[in-house]
C-alpha positions as CSV (number, residue, x, y, z in Angstrom):
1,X,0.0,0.0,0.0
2,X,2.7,2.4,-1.1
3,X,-0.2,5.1,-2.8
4,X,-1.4,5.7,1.0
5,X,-2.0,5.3,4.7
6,X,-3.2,2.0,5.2
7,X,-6.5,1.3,7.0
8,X,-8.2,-1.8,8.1
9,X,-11.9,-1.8,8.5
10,X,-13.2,-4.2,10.9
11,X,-16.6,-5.9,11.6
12,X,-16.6,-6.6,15.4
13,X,-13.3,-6.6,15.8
14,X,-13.0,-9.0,12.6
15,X,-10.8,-7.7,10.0
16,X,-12.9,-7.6,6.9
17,X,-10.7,-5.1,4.5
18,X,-7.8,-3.1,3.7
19,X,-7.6,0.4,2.1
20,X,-5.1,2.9,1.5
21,X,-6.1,5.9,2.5
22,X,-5.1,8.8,0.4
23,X,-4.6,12.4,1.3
24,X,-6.6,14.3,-1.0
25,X,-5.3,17.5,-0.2
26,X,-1.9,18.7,-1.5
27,X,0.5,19.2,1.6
28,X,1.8,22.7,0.8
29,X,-0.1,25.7,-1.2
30,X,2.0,27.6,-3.8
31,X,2.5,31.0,-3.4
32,X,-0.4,31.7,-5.6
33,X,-2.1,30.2,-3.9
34,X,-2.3,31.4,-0.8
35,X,-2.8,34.7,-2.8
36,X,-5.9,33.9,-4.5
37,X,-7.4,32.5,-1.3
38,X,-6.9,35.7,0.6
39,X,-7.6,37.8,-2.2
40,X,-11.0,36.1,-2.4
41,X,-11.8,35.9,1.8
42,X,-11.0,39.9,2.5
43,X,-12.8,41.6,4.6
44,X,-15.0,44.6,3.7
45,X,-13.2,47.6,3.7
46,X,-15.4,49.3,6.0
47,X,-14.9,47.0,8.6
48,X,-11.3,48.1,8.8
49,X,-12.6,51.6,8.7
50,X,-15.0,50.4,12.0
51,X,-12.6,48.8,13.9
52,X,-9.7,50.9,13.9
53,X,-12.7,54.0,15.1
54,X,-13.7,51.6,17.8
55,X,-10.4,50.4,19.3
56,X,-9.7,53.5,20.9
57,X,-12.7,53.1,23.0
58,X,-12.0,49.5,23.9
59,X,-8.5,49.2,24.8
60,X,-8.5,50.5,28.2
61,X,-11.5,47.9,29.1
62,X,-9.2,44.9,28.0
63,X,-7.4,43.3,31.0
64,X,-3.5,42.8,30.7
65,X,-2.2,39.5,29.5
């Protein structure tokens, strides 16, 4: 089972097959990649706008850490 993991389904403890168990997710995004995800996940620009008006406001209510 050199293509994958290899799993073993049982049936009460009986062993009843074997399957290799493939990752079907590459393991590392290209550059690209990561580009096109974030490009496509940004936040509304007004948010940004928002937050940055309410932080000053907030900060001193936050506890240390």
């Amino acid at each position: 089972m050199s293509d994958g993991i290899p799993a073993t389904a049982t049936l009460t403890g009986t062993a009843v097959g074997e399957q290799a168990v493939r990752n079907a997710r590459p393991q590392f995004l290209s550059e690209a990649d990561v580009v096109r995800f974030v490009a496509a996940q940004q936040a509304d620009a007004w948010l940004a706008r928002d937050l940055e008006r309410l932080s000053g406001a907030i900060t001193d209510e936050l506890d240390a850490v």
